[in-house]
N, C-alpha and C positions, 0 to 999 in steps of 0.2 A: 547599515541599519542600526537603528539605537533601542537597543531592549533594554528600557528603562521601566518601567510598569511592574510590577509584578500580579504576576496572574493564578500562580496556586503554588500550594508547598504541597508536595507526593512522595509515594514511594513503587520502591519497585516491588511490587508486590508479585510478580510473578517470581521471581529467585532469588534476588540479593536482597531485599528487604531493605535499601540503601537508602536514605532520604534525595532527592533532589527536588528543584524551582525551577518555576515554568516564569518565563519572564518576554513580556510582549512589544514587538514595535508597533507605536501603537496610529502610524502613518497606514501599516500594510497590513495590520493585524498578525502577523503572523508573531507566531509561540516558540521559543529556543530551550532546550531542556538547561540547564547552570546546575551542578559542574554538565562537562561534558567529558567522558572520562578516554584516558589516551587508548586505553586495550580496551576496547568493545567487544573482541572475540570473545571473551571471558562470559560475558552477558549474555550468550548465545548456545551454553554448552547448557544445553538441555534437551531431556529425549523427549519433553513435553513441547517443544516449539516443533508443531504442525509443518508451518511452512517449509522446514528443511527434514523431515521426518512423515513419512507417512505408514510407517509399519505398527504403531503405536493401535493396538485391539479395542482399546475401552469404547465407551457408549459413548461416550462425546467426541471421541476420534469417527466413532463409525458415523455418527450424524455429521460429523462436518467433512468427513470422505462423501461421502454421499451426496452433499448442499455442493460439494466442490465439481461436481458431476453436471449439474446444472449451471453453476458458475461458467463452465469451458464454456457449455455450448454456448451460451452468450457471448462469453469473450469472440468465443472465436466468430461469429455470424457480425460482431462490430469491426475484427479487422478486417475480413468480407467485403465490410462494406467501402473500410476506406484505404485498404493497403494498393488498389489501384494495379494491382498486377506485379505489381516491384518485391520489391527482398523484404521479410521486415525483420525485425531487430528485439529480438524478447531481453529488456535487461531486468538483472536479479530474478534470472527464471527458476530459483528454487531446486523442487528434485523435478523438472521439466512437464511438467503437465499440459502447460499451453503449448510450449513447442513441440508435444508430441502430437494435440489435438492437430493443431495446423498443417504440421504434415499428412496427417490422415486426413485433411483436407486439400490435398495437392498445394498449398504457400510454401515457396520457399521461404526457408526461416531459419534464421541464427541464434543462438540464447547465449547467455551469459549470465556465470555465477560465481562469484567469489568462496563461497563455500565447498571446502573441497568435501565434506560431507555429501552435499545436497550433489554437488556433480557426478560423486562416485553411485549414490542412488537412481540419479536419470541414469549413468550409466548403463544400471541393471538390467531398466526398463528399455535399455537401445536407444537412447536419447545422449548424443555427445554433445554435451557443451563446454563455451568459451571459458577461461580462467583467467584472461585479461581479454582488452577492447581491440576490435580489429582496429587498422590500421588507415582503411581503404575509406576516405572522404565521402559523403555526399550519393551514398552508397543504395541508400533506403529508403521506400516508399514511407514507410511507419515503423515507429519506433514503440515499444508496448514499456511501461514501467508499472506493472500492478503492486499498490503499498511500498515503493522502492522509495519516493523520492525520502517520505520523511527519517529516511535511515543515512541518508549521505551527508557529509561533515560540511560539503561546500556547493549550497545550491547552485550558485552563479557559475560556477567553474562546470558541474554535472550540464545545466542548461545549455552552457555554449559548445560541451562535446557532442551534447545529444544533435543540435544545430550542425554542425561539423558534418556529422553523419548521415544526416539527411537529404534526402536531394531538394531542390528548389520549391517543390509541389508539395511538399512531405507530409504526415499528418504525426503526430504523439499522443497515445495514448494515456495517460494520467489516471491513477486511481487512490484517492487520497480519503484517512478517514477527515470527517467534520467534525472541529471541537464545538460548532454552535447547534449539532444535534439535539432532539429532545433527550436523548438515553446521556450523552456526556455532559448534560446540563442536571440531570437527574443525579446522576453517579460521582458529579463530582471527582475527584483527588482519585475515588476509586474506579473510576473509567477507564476501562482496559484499552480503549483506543490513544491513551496517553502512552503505555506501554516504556517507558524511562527506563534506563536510558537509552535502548535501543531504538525511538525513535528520538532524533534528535531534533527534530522541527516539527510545527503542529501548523493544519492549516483549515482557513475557512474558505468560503468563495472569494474572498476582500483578498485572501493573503497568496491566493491559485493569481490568481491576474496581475499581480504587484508584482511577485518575482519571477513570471514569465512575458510580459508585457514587451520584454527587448527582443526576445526570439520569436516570442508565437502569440498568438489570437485565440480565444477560445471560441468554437463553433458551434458546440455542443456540449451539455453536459445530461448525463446519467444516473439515476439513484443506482444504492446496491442492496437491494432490498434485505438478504440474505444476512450483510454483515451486521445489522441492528439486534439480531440475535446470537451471533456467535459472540460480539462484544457484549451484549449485555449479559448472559449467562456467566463469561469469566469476570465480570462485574460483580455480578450479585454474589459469586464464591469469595474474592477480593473482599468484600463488604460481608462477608458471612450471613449475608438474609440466609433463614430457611428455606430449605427446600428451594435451593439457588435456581436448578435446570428451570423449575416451573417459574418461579419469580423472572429469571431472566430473559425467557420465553415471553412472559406478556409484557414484561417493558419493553420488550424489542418489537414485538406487536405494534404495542400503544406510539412506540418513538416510530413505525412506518406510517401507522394513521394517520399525526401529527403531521410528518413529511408532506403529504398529500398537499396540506394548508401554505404550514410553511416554507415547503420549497429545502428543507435543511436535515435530509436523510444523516444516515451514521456513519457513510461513505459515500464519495463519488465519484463518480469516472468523469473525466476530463476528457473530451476529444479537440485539440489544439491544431493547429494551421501554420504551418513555417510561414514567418513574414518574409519576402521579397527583398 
């Protein structure tokens, strides 16, 4: 791909304060963070990132504990629908919430986390997960990657394991924010769904079918109604509006209303089809 365009100048506004550029190919739309920095880990050592921490007491942990409650049951009622009976595959499963749900849904189900943080917290919870990729080909009905892709260095390379792993019928779950959202079109530079550098690709629907097109079909896709508010609230703090929780409350409102229209929530879920 050629990321020639340049698309925004940001920062990382959640902890290093680091400047980086968002720069576009502009064949697939798809967004590449420049630099890309080599120790990523660095960028993750905080008690503030939810994903891999859920002990965290405050008022905006307990509402997005809570939104995250709601989030499962969906998740899980979609692998339900398309995991077909087979194994499925939770990659970048965090401290294990979905693989926990699913089990107490009778799916068998595997996770994987490169965080050795987040695995010793599923731990806790009785939730053993993977610390590298099984081994075993062609293995899995479905494959779950919620907010994973845009954090991998090499999509092309991720897409053809995830293919690997799959059996013939397979389905992949994708859950990706959108930078053509009304909230990340509003928010600009300070759109937490850019989150630099730890995510290091940004995509829209143009740029979901570009770099999946050799492995999978999209069959479905799904808003996420939920995440238009969790982004927009660390938005509006980023952006230091007043009284950010309620500001970012109704932007995230006003950007699902907009969605309605335009079809371009502040996340999506991907439901994908292994090509033959």
């Amino acid at each position: 791909m050629n990321f020639s365009k340049h698309f925004l100048s940001l920062k990382d506004y959640f902890l290093s304060q680091e400047s980086f550029e968002l720069w576009q190919d502009e064949a697939s739309g798809l967004l590449k963070t420049i630099p890309q920095p080599d120790n990523l880990d660095q960028y993750y050592e905080s008690d503030a990132y939810l994903s891999h921490d859920d002990s965290d007491s405050s008022f905006f942990a307990r509402c997005y504990n809570a939104v995250k409650v709601l989030n499962l049951r969906s998740k899980t009622k979609l692998v339900q629908k398309y995991h077909a009976n087979g194994k499925v595959f939770d990659i970048g499963a965090g401290v294990g919430d979905l693989v926990q749900s699913l089990q107490k849904s009778s799916i068998q189900v595997v996770g994987y986390e490169p965080s050795q943080r987040a695995r010793e917290a599923a731990q806790k919870k009785g939730v053993q997960l993977l610390k590298s990729y099984p081994t075993t080909q062609q293995d899995y009905s479905l494959i779950t990657m919620y907010h994973v892709l845009e954090h991998v260095p090499d999509i092309g390379a991720q897409l053809r394991l995830v293919n690997s792993l799959l059996k013939p019928d397979g389905h992949l779950i994708l859950a990706l924010p959108n930078y053509k959202s009304f909230d990340a079109r509003y928010f600009k530079k300070f759109w937490a769904g850019y989150d630099v550098p730890r995510h290091l690709y940004h995509f829209d629907r143009k740029a979901v079918q570009a770099v999946c097109k050799k492995y999978f079909e999209v069959v479905e896709t799904q808003p996420m109604w939920f995440d238009s508010f969790y982004v927009s609230i660390l938005s509006a703090q980023y952006k230091k509006i007043p009284a950010a929780f309620v500001g970012g409350v109704l932007i995230g409102l006003w950007s699902n209303l907009t969605a309605l229209f335009s079809k371009e929530p502040s996340s999506i879920t991907y439901i994908l089809k292994k090509r033959v």
